[in-house]
N, CA, C and O atoms as a Maestro MAE file, in Angstrom:
{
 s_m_m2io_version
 :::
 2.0.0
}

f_m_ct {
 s_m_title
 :::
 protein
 m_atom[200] {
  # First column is atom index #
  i_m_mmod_type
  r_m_x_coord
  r_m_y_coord
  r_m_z_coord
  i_m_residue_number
  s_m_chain_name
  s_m_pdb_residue_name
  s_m_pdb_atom_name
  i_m_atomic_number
  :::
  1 25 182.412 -73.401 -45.589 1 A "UNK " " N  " 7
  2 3 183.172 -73.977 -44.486 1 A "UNK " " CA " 6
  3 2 182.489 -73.763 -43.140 1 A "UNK " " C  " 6
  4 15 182.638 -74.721 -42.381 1 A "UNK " " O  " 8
  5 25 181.900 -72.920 -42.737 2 A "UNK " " N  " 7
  6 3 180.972 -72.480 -41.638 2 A "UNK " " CA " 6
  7 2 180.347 -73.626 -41.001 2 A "UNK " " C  " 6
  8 15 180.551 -74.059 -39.867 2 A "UNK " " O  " 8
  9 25 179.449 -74.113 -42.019 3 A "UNK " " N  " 7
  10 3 178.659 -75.423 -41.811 3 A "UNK " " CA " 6
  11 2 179.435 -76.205 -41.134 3 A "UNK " " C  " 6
  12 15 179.107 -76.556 -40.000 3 A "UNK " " O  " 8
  13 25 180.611 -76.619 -41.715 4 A "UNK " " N  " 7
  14 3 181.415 -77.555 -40.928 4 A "UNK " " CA " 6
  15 2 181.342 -77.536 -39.541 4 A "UNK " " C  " 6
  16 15 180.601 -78.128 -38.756 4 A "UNK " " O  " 8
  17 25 182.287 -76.712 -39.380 5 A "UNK " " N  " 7
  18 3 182.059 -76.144 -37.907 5 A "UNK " " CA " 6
  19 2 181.450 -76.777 -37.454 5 A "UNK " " C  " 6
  20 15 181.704 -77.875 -36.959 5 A "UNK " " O  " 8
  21 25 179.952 -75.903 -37.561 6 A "UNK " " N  " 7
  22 3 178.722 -76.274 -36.528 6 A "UNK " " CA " 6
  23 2 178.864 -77.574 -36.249 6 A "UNK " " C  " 6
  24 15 179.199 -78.047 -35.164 6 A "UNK " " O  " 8
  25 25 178.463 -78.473 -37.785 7 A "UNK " " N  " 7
  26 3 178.598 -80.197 -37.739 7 A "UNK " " CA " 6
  27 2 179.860 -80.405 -36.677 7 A "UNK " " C  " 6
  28 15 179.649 -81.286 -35.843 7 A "UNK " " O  " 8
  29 25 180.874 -79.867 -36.603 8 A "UNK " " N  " 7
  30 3 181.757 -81.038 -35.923 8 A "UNK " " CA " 6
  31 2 181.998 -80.683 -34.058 8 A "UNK " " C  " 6
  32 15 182.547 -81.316 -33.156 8 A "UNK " " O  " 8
  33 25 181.386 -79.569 -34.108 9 A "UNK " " N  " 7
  34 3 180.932 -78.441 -32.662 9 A "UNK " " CA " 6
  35 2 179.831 -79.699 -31.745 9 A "UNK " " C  " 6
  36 15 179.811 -80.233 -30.637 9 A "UNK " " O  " 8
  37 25 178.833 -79.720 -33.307 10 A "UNK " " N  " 7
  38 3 177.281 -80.659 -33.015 10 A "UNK " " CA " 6
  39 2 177.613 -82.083 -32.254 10 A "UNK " " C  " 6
  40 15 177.045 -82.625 -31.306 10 A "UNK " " O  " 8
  41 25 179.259 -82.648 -33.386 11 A "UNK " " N  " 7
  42 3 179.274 -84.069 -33.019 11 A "UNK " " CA " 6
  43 2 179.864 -84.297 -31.632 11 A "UNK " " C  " 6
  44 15 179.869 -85.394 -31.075 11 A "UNK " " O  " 8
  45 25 180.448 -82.973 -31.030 12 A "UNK " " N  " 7
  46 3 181.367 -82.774 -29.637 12 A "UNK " " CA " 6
  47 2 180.508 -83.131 -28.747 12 A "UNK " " C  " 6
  48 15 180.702 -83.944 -27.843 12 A "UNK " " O  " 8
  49 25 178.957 -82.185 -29.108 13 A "UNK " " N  " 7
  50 3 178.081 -82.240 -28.150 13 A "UNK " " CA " 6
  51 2 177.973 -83.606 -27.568 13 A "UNK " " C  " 6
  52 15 178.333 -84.090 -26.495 13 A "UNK " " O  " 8
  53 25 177.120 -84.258 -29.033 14 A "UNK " " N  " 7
  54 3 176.550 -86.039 -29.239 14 A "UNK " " CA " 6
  55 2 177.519 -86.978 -28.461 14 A "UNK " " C  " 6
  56 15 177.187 -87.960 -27.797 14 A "UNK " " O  " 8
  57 25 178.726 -86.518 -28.655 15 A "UNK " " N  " 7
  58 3 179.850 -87.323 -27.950 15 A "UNK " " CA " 6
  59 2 179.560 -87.437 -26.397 15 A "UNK " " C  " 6
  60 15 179.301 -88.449 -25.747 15 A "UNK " " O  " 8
  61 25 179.659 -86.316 -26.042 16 A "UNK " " N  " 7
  62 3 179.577 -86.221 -24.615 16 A "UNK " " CA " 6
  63 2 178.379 -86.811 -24.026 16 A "UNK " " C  " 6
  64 15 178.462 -87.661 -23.140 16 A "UNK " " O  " 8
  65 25 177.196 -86.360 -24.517 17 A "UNK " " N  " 7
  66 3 175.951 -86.915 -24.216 17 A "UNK " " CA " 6
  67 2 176.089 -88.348 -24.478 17 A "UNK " " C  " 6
  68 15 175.556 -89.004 -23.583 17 A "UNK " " O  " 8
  69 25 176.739 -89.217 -25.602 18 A "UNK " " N  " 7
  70 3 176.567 -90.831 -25.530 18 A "UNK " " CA " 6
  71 2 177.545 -91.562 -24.387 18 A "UNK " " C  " 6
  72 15 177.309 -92.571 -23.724 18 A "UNK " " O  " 8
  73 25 178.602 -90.791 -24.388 19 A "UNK " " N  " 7
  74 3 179.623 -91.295 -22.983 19 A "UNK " " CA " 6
  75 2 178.449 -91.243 -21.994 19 A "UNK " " C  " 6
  76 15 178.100 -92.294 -21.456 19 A "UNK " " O  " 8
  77 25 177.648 -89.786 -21.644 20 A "UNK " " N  " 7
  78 3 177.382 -89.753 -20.105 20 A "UNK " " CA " 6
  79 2 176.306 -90.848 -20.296 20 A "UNK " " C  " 6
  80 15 176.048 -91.632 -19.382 20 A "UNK " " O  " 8
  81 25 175.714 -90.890 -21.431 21 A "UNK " " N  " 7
  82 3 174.556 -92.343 -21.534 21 A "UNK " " CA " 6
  83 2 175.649 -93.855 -21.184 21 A "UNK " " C  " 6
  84 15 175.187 -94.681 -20.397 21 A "UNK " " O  " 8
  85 25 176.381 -93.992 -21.508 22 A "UNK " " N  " 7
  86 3 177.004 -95.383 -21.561 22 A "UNK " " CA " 6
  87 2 177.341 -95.162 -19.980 22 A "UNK " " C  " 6
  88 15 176.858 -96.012 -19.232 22 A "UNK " " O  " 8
  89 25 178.000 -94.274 -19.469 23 A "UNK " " N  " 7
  90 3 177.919 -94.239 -17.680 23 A "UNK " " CA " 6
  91 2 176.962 -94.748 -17.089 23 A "UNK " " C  " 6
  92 15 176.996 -95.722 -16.336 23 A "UNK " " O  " 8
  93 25 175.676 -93.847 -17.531 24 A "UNK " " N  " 7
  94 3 174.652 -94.192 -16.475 24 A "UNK " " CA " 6
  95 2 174.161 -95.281 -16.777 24 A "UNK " " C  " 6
  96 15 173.428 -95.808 -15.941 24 A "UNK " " O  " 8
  97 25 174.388 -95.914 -17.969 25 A "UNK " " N  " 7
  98 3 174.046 -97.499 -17.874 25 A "UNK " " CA " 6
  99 2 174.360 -98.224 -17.745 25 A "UNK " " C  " 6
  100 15 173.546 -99.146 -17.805 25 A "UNK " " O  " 8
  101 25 176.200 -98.687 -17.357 26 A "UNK " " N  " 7
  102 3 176.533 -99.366 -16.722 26 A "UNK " " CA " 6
  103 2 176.441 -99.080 -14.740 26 A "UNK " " C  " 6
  104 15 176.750 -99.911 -13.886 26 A "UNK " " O  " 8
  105 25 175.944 -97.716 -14.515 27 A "UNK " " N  " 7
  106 3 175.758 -97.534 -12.841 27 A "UNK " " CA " 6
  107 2 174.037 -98.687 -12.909 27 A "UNK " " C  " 6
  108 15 173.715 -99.705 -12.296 27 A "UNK " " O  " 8
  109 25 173.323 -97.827 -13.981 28 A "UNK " " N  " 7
  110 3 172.086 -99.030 -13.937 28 A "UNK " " CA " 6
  111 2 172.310 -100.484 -14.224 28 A "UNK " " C  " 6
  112 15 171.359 -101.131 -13.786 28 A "UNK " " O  " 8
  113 25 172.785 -100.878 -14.525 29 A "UNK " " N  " 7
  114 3 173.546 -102.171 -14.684 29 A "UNK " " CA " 6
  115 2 174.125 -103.159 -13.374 29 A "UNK " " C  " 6
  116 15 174.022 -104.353 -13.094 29 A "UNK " " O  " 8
  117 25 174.688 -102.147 -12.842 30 A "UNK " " N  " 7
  118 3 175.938 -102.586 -11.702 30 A "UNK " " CA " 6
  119 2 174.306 -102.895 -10.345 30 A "UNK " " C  " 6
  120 15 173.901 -103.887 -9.738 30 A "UNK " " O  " 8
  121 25 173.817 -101.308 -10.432 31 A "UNK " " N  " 7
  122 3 172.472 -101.485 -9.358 31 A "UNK " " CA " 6
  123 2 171.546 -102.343 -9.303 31 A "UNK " " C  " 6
  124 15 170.895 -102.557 -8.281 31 A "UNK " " O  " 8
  125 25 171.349 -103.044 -10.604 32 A "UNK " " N  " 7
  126 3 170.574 -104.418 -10.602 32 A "UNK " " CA " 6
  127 2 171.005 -105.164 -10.433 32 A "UNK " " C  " 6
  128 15 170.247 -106.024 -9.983 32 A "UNK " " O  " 8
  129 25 172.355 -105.578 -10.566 33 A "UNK " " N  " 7
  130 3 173.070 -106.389 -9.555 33 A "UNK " " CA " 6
  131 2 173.177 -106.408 -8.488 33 A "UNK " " C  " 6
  132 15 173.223 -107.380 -7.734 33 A "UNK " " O  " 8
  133 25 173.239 -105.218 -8.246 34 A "UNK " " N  " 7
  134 3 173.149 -105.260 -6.275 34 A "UNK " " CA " 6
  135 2 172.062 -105.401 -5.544 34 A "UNK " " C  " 6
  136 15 171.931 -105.857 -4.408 34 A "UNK " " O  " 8
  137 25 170.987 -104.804 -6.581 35 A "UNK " " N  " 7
  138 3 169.701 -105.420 -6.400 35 A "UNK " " CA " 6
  139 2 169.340 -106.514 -5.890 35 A "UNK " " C  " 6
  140 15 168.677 -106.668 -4.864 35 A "UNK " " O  " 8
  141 25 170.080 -107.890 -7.110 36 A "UNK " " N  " 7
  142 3 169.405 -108.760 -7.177 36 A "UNK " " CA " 6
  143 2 170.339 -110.007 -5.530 36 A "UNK " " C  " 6
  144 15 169.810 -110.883 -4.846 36 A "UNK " " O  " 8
  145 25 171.927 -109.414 -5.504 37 A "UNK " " N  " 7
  146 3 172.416 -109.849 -4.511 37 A "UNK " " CA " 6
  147 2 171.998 -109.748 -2.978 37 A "UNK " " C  " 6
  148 15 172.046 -110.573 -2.066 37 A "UNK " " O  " 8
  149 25 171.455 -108.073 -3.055 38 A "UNK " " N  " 7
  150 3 171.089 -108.269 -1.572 38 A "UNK " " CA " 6
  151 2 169.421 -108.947 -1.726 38 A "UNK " " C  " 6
  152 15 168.704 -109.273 -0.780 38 A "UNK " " O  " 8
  153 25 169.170 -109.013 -2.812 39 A "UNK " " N  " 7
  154 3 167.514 -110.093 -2.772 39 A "UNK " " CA " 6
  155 2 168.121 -111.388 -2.277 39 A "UNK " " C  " 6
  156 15 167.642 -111.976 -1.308 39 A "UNK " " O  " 8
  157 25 168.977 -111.750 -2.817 40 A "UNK " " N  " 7
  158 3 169.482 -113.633 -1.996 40 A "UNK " " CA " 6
  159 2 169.849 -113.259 -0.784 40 A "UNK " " C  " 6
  160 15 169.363 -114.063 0.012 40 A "UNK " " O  " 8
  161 25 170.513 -112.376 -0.195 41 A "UNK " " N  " 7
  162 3 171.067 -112.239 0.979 41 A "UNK " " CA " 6
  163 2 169.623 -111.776 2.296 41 A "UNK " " C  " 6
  164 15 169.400 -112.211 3.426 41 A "UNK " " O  " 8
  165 25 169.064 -110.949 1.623 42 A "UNK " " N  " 7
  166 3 167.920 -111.199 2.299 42 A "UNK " " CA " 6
  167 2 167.074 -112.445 2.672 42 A "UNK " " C  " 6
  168 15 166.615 -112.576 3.806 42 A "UNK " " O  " 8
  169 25 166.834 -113.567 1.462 43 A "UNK " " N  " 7
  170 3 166.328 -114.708 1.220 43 A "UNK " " CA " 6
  171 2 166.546 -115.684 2.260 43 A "UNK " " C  " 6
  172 15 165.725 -116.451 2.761 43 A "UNK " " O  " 8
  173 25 167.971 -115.519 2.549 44 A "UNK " " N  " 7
  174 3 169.224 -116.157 2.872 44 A "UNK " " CA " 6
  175 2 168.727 -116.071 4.860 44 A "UNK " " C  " 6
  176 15 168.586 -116.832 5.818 44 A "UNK " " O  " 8
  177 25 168.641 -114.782 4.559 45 A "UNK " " N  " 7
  178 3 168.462 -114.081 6.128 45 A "UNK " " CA " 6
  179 2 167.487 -114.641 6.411 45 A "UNK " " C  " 6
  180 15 167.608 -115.536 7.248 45 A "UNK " " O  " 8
  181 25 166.154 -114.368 5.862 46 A "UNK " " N  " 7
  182 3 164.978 -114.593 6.582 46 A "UNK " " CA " 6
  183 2 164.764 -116.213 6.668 46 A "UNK " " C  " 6
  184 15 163.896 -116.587 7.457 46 A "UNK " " O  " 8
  185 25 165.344 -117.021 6.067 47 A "UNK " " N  " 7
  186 3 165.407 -118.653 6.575 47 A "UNK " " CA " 6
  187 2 166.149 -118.724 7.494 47 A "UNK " " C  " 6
  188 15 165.691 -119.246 8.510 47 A "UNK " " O  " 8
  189 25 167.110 -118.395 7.509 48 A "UNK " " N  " 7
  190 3 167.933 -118.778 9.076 48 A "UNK " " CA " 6
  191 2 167.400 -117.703 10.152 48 A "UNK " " C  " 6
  192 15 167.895 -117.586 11.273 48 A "UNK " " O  " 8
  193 25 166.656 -117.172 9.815 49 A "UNK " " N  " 7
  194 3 165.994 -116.364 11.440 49 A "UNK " " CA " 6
  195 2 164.716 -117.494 11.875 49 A "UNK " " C  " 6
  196 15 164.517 -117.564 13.088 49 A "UNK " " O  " 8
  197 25 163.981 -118.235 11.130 50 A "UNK " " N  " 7
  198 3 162.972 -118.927 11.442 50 A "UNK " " CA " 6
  199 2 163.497 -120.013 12.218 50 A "UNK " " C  " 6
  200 15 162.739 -120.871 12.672 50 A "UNK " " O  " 8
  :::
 }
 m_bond[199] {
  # First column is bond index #
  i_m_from
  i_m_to
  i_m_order
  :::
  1 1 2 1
  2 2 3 1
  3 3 4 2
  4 3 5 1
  5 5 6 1
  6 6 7 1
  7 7 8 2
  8 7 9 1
  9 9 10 1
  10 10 11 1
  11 11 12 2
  12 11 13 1
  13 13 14 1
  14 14 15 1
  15 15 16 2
  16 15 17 1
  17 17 18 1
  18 18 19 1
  19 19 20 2
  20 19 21 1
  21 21 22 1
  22 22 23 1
  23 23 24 2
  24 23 25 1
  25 25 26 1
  26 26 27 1
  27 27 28 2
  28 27 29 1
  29 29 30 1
  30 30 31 1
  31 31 32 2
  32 31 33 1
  33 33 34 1
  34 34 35 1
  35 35 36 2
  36 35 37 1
  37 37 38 1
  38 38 39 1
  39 39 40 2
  40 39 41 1
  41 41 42 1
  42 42 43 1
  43 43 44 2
  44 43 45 1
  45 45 46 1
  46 46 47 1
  47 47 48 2
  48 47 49 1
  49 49 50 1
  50 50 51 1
  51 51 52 2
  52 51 53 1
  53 53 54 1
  54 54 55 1
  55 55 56 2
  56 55 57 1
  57 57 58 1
  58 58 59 1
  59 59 60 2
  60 59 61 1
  61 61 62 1
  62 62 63 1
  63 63 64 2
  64 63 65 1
  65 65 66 1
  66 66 67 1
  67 67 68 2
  68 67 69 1
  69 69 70 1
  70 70 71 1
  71 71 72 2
  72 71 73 1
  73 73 74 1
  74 74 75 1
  75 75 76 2
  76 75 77 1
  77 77 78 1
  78 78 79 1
  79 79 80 2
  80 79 81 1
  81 81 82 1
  82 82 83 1
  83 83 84 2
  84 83 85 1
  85 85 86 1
  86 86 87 1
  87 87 88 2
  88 87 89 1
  89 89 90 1
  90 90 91 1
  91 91 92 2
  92 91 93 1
  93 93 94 1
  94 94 95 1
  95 95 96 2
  96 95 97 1
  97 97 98 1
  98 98 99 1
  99 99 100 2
  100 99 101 1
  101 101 102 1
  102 102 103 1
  103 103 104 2
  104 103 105 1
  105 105 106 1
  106 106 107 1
  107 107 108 2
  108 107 109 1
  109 109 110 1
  110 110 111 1
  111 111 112 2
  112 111 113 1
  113 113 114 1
  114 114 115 1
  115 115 116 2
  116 115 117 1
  117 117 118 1
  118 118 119 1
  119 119 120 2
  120 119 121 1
  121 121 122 1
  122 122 123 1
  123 123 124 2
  124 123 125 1
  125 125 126 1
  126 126 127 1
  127 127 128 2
  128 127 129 1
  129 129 130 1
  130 130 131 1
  131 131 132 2
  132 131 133 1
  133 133 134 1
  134 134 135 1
  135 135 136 2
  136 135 137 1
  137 137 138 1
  138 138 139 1
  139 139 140 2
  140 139 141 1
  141 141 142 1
  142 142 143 1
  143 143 144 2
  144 143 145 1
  145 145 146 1
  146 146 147 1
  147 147 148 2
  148 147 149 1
  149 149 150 1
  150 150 151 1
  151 151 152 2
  152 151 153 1
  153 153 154 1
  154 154 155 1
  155 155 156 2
  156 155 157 1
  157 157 158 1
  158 158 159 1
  159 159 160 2
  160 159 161 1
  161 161 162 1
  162 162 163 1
  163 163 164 2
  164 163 165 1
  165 165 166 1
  166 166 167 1
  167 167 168 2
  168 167 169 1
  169 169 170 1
  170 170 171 1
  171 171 172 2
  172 171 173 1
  173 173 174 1
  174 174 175 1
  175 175 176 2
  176 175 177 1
  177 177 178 1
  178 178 179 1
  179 179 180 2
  180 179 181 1
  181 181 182 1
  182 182 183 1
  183 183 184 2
  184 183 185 1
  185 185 186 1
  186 186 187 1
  187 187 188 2
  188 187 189 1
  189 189 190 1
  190 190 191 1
  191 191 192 2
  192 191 193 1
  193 193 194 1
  194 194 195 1
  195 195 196 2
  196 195 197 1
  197 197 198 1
  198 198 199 1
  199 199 200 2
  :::
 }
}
């Protein structure tokens, strides 16, 4: 029974670590979006300044 344990201690860990992965990839996600918005808004800018 020991073994168990560990295994289901192990899968607590894995858990936590794949949530904080699925976080930081929807923040990387969201930031290439904002990325790519303030790229048009810039775009946007520098034609109407000319």
């Amino acid at each position: 029974m020991e073994p168990l344990a560990i295994v289901f201690q192990g899968e607590d860990v894995m858990d936590g670590i794949y949530k904080d992965a699925q976080v930081m990839r929807k923040e990387m996600q969201l930031l290439k979006l904002d990325v790519k918005r303030l790229a048009k808004q810039n775009t946007r800018f520098l034609t109407s300044v000319r």
